[in-house]
C-alpha positions in Angstrom: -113.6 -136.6 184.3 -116.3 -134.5 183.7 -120.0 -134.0 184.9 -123.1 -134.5 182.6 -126.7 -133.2 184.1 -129.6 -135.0 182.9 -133.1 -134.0 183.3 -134.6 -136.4 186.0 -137.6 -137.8 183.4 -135.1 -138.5 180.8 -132.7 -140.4 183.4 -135.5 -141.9 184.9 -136.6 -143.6 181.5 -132.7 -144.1 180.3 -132.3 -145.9 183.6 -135.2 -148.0 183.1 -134.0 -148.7 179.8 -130.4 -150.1 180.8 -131.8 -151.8 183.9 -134.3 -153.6 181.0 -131.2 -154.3 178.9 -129.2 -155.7 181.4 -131.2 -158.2 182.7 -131.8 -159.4 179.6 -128.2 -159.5 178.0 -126.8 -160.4 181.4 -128.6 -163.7 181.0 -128.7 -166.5 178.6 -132.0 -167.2 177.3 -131.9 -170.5 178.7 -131.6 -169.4 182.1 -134.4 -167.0 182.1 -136.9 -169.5 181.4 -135.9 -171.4 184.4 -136.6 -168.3 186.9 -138.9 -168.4 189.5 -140.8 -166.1 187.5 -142.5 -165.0 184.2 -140.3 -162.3 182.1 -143.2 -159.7 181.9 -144.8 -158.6 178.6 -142.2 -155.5 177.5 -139.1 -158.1 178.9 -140.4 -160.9 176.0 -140.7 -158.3 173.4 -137.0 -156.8 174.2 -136.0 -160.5 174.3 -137.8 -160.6 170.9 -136.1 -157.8 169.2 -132.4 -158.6 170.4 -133.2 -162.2 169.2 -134.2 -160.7 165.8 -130.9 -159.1 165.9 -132.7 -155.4 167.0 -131.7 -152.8 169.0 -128.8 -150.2 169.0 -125.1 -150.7 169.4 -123.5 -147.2 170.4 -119.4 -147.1 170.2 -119.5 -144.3 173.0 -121.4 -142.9 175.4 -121.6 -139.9 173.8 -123.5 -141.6 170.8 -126.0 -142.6 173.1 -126.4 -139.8 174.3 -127.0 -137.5 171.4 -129.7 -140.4 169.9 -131.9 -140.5 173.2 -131.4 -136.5 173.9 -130.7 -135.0 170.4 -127.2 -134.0 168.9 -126.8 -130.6 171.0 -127.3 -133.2 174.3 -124.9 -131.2 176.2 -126.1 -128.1 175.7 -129.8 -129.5 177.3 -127.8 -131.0 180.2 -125.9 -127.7 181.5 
């Protein structure tokens, strides 16, 4: 296995993103209307967009990473 640095403000934001992304896709739209609370502004939107059939599909890992840091990623992340 090996080890991959990211800068903390990019993994900050890429967490962010996946913790966005996997509260939405881990539940069916049904059920998030039924939670105790509203889905905030920037949760309806992503809701919106996947809906729409938006949003990226990466095969790898690796694909993600070279679209959110740029194709020579792991040269940035040594």
């Amino acid at each position: 296995m090996s080890t991959v640095t990211i800068p903390k403000t990019k993994y900050e934001s890429l967490k962010k993103q996946a913790a966005a992304y996997r509260r939405i896709l881990s539940a069916p739209r049904e059920m998030l209307c039924t939670l105790s609370h509203t889905p905030n502004k920037e949760t309806r939107a992503a809701i919106r967009e996947l809906e729409r059939g938006g949003g990226k599909r990466f095969n790898s890992v690796d694909e993600l990473f070279e679209d959110a840091l740029g194709k020579n990623w792991r040269k940035k992340v040594q």
